[in-house]
C-alpha positions as CSV (number, residue, x, y, z in Angstrom):
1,X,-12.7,27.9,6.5
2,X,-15.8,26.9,4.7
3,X,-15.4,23.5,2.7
4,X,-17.5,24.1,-0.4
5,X,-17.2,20.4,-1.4
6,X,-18.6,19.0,1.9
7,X,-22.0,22.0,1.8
8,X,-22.0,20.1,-2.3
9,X,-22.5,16.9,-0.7
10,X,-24.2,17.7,2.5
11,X,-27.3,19.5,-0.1
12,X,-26.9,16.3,-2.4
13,X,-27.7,13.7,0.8
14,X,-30.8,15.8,1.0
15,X,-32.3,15.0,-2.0
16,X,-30.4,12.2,-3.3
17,X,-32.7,9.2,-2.7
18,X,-30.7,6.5,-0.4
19,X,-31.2,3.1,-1.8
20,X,-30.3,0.4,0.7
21,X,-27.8,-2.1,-0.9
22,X,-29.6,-5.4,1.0
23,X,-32.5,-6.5,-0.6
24,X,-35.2,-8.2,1.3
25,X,-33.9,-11.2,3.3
26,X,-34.4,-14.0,1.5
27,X,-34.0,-16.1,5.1
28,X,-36.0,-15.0,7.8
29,X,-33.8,-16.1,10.1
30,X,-30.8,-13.9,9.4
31,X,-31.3,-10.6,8.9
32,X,-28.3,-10.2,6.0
33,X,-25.2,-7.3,5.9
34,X,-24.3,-5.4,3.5
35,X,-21.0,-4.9,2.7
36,X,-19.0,-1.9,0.3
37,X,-15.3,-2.5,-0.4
38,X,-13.7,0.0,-2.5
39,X,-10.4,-0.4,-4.1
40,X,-9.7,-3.5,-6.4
41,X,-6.2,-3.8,-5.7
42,X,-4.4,-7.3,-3.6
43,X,-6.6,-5.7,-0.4
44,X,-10.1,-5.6,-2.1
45,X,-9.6,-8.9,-4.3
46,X,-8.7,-10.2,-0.7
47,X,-11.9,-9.7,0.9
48,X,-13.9,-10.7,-2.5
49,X,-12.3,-14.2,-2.3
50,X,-12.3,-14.5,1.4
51,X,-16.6,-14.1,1.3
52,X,-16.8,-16.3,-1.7
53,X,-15.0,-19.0,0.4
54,X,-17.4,-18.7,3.4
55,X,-20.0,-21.9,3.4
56,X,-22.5,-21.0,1.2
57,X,-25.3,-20.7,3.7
58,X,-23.1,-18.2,5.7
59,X,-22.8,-16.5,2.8
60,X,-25.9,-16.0,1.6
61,X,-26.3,-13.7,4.7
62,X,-24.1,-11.3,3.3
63,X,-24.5,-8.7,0.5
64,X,-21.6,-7.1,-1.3
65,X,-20.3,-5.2,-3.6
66,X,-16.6,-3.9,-4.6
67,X,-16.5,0.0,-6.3
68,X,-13.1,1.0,-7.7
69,X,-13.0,4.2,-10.0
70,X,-10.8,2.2,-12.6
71,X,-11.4,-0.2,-15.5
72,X,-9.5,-3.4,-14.3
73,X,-8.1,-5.0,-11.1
74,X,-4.4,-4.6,-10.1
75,X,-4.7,-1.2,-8.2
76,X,-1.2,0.2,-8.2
77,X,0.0,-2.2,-10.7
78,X,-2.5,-0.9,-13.0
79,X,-0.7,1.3,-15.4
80,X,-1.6,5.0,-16.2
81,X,-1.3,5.4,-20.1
82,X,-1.7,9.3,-19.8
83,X,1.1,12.1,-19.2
84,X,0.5,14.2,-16.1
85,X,2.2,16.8,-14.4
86,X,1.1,18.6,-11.0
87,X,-1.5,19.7,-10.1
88,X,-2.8,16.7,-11.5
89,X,-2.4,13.3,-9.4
90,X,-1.3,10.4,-11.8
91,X,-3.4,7.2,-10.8
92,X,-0.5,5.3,-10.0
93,X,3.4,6.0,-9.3
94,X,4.5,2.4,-11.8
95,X,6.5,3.6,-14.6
96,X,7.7,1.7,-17.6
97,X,10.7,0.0,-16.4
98,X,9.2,-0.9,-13.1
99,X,10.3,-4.6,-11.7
100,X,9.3,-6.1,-8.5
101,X,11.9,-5.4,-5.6
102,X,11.1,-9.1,-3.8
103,X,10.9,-12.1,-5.0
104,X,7.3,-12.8,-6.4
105,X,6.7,-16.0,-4.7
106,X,6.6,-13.6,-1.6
107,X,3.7,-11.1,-3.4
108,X,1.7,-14.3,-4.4
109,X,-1.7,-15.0,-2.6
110,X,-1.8,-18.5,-0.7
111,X,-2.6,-21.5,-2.5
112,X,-2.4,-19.4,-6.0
113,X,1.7,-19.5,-7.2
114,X,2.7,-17.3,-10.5
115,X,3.0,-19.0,-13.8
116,X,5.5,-21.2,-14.8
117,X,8.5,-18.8,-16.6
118,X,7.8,-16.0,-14.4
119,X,10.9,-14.1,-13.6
120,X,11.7,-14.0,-10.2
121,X,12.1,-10.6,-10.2
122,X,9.3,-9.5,-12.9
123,X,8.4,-6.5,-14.8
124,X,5.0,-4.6,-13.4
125,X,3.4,-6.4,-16.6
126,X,3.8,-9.8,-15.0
127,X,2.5,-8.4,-11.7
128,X,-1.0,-6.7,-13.2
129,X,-1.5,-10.3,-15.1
130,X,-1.7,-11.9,-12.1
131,X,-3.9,-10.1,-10.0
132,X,-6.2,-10.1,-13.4
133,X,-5.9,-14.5,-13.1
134,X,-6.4,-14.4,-9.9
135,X,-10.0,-12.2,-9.6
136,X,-11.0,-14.4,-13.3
137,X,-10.0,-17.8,-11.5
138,X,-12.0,-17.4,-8.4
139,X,-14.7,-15.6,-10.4
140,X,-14.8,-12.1,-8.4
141,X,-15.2,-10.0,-11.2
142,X,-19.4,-9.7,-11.2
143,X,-18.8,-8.2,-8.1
144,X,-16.7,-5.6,-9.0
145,X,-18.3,-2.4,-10.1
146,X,-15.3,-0.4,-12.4
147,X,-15.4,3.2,-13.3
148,X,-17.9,4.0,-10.2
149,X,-16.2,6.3,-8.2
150,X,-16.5,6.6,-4.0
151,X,-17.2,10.5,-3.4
152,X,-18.2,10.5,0.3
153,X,-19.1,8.3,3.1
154,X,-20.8,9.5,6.5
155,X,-22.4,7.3,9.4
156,X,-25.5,7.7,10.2
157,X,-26.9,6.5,13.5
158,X,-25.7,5.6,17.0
159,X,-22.1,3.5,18.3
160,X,-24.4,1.0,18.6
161,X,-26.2,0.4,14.8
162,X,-26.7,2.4,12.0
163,X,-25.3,2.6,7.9
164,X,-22.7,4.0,5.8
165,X,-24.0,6.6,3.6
166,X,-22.3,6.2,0.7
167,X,-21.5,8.5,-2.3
168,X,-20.4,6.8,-5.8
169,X,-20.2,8.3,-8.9
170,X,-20.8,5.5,-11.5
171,X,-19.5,4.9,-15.0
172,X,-21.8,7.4,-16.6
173,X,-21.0,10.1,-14.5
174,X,-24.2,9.9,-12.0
175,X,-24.2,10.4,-8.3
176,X,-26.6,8.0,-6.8
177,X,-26.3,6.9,-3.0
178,X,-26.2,3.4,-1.4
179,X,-26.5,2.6,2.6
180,X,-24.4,0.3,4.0
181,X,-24.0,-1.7,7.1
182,X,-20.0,-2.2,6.7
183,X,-17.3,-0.4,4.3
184,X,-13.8,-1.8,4.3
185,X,-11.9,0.5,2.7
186,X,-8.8,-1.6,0.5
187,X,-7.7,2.0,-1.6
188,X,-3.8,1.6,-0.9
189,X,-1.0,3.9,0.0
190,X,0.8,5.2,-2.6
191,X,-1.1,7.9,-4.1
192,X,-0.6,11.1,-2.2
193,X,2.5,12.4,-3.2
194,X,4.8,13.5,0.3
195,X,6.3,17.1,-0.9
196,X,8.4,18.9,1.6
197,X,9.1,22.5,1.1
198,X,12.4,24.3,2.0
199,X,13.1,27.6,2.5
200,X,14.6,29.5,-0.9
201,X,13.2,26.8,-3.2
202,X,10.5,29.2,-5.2
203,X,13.9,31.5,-5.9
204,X,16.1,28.7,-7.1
205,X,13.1,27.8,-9.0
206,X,12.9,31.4,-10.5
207,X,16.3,31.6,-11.5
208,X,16.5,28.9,-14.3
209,X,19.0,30.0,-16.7
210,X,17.9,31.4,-20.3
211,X,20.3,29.2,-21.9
212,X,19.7,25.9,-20.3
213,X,17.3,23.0,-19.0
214,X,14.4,24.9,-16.9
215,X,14.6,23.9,-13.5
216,X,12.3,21.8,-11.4
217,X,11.0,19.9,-8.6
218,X,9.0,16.9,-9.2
219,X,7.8,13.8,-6.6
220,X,8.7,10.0,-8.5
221,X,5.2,10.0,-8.8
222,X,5.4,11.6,-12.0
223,X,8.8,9.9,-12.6
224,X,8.2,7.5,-15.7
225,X,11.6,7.6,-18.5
226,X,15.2,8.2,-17.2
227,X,15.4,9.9,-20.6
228,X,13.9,12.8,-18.9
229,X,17.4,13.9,-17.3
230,X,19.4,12.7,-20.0
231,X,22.1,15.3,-19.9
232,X,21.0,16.9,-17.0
233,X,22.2,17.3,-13.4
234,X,19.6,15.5,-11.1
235,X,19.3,15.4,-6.9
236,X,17.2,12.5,-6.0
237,X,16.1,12.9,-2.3
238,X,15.6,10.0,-0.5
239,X,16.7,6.1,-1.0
240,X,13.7,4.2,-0.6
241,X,12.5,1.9,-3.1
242,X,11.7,4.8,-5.7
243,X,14.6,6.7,-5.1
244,X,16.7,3.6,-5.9
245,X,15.6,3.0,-8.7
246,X,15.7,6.7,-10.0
247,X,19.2,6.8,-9.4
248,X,20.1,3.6,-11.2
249,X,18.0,4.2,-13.8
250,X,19.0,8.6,-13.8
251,X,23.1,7.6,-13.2
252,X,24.4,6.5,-16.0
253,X,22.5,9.0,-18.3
254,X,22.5,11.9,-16.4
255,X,25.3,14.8,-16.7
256,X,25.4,14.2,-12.9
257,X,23.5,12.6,-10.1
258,X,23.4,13.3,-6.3
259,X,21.3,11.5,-3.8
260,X,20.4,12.9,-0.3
261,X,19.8,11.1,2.2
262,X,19.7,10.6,6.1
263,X,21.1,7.5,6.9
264,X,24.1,5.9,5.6
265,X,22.8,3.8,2.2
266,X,24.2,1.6,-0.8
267,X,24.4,3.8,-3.4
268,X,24.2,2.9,-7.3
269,X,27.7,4.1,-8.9
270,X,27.4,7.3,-11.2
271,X,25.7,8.8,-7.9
272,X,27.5,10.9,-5.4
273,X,25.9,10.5,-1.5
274,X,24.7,14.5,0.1
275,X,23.3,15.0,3.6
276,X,19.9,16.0,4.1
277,X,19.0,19.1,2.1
278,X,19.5,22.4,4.3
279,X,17.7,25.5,2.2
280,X,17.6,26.3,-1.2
281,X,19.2,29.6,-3.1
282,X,19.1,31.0,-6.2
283,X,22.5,29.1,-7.4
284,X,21.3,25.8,-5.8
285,X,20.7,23.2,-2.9
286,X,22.4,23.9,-0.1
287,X,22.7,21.2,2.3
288,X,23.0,20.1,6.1
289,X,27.1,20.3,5.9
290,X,27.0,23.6,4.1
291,X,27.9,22.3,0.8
292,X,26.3,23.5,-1.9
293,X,25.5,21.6,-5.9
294,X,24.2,23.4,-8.5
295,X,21.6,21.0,-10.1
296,X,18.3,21.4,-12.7
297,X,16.0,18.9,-11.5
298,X,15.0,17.4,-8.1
299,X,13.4,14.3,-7.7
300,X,11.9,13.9,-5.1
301,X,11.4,10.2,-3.9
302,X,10.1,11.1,-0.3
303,X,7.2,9.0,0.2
304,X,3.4,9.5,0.2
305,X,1.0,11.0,2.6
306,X,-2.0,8.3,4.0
307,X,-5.2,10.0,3.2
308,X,-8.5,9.0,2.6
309,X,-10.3,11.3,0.7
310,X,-13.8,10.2,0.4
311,X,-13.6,9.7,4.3
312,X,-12.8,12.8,5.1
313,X,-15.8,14.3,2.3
314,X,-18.1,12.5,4.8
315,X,-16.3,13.6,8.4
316,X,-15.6,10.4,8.8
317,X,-12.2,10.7,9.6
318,X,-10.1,14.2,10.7
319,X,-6.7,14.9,8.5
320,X,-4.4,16.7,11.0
321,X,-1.0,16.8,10.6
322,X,0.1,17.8,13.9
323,X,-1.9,14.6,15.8
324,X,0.4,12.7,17.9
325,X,-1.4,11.5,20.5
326,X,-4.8,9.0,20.6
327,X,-6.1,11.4,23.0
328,X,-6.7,13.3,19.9
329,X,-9.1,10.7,18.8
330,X,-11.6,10.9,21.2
331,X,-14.5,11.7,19.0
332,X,-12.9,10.2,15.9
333,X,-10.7,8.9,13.5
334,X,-7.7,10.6,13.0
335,X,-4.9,10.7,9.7
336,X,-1.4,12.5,10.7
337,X,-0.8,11.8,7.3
338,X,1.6,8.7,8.6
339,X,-0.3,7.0,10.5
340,X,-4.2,6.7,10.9
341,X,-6.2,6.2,14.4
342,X,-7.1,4.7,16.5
343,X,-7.4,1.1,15.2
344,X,-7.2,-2.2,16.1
345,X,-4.5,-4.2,14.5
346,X,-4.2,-1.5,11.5
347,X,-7.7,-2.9,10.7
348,X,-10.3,-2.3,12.9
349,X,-11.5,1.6,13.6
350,X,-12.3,2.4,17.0
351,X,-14.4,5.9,16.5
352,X,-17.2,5.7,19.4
353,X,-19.3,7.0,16.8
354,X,-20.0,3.6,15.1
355,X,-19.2,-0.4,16.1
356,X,-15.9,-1.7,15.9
357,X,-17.0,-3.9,13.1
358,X,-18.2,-1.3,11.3
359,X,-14.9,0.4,9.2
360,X,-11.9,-1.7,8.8
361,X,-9.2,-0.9,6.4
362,X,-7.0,-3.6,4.4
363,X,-3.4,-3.3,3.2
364,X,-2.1,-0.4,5.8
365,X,0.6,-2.1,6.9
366,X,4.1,-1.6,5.3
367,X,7.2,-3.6,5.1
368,X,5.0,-6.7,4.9
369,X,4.3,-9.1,1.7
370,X,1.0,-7.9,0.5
371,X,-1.1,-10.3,-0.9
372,X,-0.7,-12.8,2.1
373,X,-1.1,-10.2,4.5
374,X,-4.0,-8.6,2.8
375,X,-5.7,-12.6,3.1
376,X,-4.9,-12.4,6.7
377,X,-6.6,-8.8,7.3
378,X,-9.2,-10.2,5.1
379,X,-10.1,-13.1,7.3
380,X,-9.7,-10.6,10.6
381,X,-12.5,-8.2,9.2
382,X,-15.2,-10.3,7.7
383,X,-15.3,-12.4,10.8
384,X,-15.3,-9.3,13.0
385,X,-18.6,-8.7,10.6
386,X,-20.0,-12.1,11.1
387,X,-18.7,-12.7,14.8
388,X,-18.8,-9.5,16.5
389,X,-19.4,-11.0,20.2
390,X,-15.5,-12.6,19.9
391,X,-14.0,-9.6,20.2
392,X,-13.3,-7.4,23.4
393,X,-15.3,-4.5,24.0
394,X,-13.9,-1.0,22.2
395,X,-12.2,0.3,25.6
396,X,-10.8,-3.1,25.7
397,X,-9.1,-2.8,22.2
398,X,-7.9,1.0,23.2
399,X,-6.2,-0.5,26.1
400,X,-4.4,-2.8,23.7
401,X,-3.6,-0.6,21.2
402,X,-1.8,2.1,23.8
403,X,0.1,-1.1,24.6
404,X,1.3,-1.7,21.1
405,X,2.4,1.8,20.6
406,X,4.1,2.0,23.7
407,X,5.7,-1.4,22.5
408,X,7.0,0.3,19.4
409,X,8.3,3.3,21.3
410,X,10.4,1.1,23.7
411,X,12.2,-0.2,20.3
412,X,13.2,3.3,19.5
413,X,10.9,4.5,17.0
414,X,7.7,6.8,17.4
415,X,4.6,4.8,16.4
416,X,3.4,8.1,15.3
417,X,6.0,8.6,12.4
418,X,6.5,5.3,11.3
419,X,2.8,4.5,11.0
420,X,2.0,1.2,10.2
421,X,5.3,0.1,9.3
422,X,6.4,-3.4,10.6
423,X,9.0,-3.3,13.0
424,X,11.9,-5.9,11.6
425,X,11.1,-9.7,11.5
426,X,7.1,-8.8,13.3
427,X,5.5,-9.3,9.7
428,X,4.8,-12.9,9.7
429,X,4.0,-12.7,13.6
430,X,1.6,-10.0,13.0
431,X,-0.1,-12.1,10.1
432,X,-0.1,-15.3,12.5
433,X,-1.5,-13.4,15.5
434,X,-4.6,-12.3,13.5
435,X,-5.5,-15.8,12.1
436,X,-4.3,-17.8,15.2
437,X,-7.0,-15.2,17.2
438,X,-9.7,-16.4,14.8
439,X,-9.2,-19.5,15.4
440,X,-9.1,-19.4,19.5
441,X,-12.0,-18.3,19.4
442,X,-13.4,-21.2,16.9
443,X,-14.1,-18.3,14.3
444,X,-12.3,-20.5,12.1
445,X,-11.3,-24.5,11.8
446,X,-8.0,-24.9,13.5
447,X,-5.7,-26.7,11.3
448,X,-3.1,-26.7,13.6
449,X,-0.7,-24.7,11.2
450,X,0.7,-21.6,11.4
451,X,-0.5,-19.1,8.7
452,X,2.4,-17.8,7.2
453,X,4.0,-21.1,5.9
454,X,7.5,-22.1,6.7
455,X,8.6,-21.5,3.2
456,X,7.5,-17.3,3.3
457,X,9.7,-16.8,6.4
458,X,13.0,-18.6,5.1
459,X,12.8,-15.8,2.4
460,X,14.1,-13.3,5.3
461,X,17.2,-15.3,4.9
462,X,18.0,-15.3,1.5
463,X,20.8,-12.4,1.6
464,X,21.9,-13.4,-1.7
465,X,18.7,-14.3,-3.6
466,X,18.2,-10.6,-5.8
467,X,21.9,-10.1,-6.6
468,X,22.3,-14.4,-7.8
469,X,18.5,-13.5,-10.2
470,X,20.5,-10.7,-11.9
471,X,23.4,-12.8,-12.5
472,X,21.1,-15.5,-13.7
473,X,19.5,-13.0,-16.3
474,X,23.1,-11.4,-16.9
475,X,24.0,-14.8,-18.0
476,X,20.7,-14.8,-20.0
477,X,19.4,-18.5,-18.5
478,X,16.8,-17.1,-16.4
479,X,14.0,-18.9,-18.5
480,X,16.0,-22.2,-18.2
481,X,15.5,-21.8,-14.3
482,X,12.0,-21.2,-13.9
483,X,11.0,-22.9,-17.0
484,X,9.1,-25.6,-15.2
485,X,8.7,-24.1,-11.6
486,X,4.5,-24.6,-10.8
487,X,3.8,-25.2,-7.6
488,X,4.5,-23.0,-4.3
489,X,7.0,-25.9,-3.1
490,X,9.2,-25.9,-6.4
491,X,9.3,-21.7,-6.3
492,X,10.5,-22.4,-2.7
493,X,13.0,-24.4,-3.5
494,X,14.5,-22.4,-6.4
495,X,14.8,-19.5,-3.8
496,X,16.9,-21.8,-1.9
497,X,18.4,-22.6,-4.6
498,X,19.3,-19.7,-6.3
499,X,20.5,-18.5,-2.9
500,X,22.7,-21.0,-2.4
501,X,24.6,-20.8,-5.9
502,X,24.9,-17.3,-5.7
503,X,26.5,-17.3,-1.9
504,X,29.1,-20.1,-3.5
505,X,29.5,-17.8,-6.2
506,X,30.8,-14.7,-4.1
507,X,32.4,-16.7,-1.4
508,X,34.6,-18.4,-4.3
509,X,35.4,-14.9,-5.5
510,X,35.7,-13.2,-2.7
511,X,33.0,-10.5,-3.4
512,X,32.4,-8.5,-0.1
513,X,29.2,-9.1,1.4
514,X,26.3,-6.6,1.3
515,X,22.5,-7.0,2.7
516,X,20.0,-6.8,0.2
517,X,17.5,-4.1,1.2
518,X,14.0,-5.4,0.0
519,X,13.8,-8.9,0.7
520,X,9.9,-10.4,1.3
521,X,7.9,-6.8,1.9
């Protein structure tokens, strides 16, 4: 099939002048790097503040530069103001009544806490504001390049050396063309809507009633006011984070809520627990059991798919569903959709077409505290930049990655579906693991500490820390507890501490025990 988009920009690398990002070397000793990151989420604020805190004369070997096709910092927890339905792709899933699902001590970048009288468990606002103090504090923002888009990205040269040809749209709407020596690519996960498709659904669709709410399927992407469904009958499908909160939000307003799911789940009350949706038919959904609910609106809270758009413009990477197997990757990088390959520690690509320092990606990894973890990639990358001879050679790292994902197989799950998912309680090791490497191999000072501090793992623990916040703030004291809570020590000890008084609280009552399901990631 011809790709029309790709001839567009193969014809526009012809006669779009290239202009080399590196200026002349203003030390003759070093001949300096370039360096694009796109996305100005918690990844590529990462790397911005990880370069600015290299010693100055290691620095100035570097030239960077961070595009993101929006007009402030914050990445998915930069709202969308606009009303969009499919085709169209909002920019970001958050809706109004979004609030965090972890404790923010747990999001915040080390060394930089939230405000005093931060909830624990804030609104989206609270989240945004902080990534926007954050890039203003350590000064990152002339280095950020807003409203330029990333079109396309191609390698040019040998496995050896070479650039990233880069496509970027900018703020006025011109293509121009930059070359870079290294793109770390920071553009997050959540965009792509994942949107099954079941046999009968196009009928059930077609058969709306005359007479009542017109029926429809819609991913939580575009979910943003519960008022939506109000006196409607709603099937959410899945119970990840989004789908939990559809239904508490959807429950007590709907006419009736279902939920399917595949594993055994807490379930909000107003919402009845289905099975795994079988077919569709022109009265409704029929599922797994053979039970059958007539419903007008599906929501579909079923994840997202992990592409990379302006990679695969350039041929830099292969979207193929049906990959599921590195032997598949022999002449390059490879998305499933789920997972992407081959890489080195979900950061490094190991394409033979370029060197291993060449593409790394930030923020891939799921089930992990982001803004820590996205400090740790940080540090792995640039120094795989700036220290290339530490690491093994690329048939090395393949070795070692076939190990991990035969690792992850022997735990019962199929590195190839779960992606880059944590396995339970590896987070903080797999954060650890990439600084402690840095710092065997005198990349970095050795401080003798381990990077995730003591305080981030206890949080793994605190079973009753979400459920004692919304007590706090049903008891409307929630400003009298954070009121004066500054530093990273005194938000670690009001975890504790909230944790504590709510596990007294139920054990005095007798309130049966349940496991929170979001906890630090």
């Amino acid at each position: 099939m011809v790709n029309i988009r790709q001839i567009v920009f193969s014809i526009l690398s012809t006669y779009l002048p290239i202009q080399l990002f590196n200026p002349a070397s203003t030390n003759p000793t070093y001949e300096p790097k370039s360096i694009a990151i796109v996305g100005a989420g918690s990844g590529g604020l990462a790397m911005l503040k990880t370069i600015l805190d290299l010693p100055e004369e290691t620095r100035e070997r570097l030239q960077f530069v961070l595009y993101d096709e929006r007009d402030d910092v914050g990445g998915v927890w930069l709202p969308d103001p606009r009303t969009v339905l499919p085709p169209e792709i909002p920019l970001t899933p958050l809706y109004p009544l979004l609030h965090t699902n972890t404790p923010i001590p747990s999001m915040s970048y080390p060394g930089f806490p939230f405000m005093p009288g931060t909830p624990l468990y804030p609104s989206h606002e609270h989240i945004q504001a902080y990534h926007r103090r954050y890039a203003t504090h350590f000064k990152l923002l002339p280095y950020i390049r807003f409203q330029h888009r990333v079109l396309q990205s191609h390698w040019v040269g040998t496995s050896s050396k070479g650039w990233w040809n880069i496509t970027i749209r900018d703020a006025e709407g011109e293509i121009q063309q930059q070359a870079f020596d290294h793109l770390i690519i920071a553009t997050g996960n959540n965009h792509f809507p994942r949107i099954p498709i079941w046999p009968g659904e196009d009928e059930w669709l077609e058969s709306s009633s005359n007479y009542g709410p017109r029926r429809e399927i819609l991913h939580s992407i575009y979910y943003r006011e519960p008022e939506r469904y109000l006196n409607r009958s709603v099937l959410i499908v899945g119970n990840g984070a989004s789908g939990r909160d559809a239904a508490i939000q959807v429950g007590p307003i709907a006419r009736k809520t279902y939920v399917s799911v595949r594993h055994d789940a807490e379930i909000p009350e107003h919402v009845e627990v289905k099975p795994e949706i079988s077919h569709f038919t022109a009265d409704g959904v029929v599922f797994r059991d053979g039970s059958l609910v007539q419903v007008d609106s599906v929501l579909l809270g079923t994840g997202y798919e992990l592409r990379k758009p302006f990679l695969d413009e350039g041929r830099a990477i292969t979207t193929d569903p049906s990959a599921h197997s590195n032997s598949s990757a022999t002449d390059g990088l490879v998305t499933n959709l789920r997972y992407i390959f081959p890489l080195h520690k979900h950061i490094l690509s190991l394409c033979p077409s370029y060197p291993t320092n060449a593409l790394a990606f930030l923020g891939l990894p799921t089930v992990i505290a982001n803004c820590p973890s996205d400090i740790a990639q940080s540090l792995f990358a640039l120094h795989a930049i700036l220290h290339p001879e530490i690491f093994p050679s690329r048939e090395e790292l393949l070795k070692e990655l076939a190990a991990y994902e035969q690792h992850v197989r022997q735990e019962g799950f199929d590195p190839y579906v779960i992606g880059h998912r944590q396995l339970n309680g590896t987070s903080s090791d797999y954060q650890d693991d990439l600084v402690d490497f840095l710092k065997r191999k005198n990349a970095i000072p050795d401080d003798g500490k381990k990077f995730v501090e003591g305080w981030r793992r206890d949080i793994f623990d605190y079973v009753y820390l979400k459920r004692g916040w919304q007590r706090i703030e049903s008891l409307g004291t929630g400003k009298e507890w954070v009121k004066d809570v500054k530093t990273e020590e005194e938000w670690a000890d009001l975890m504790r501490r909230v944790n504590a008084w709510q596990k007294n609280w139920e054990d005095e009552h007798n309130v049966p025990f349940s496991h929170e399901l979001d906890l630090a990631g």
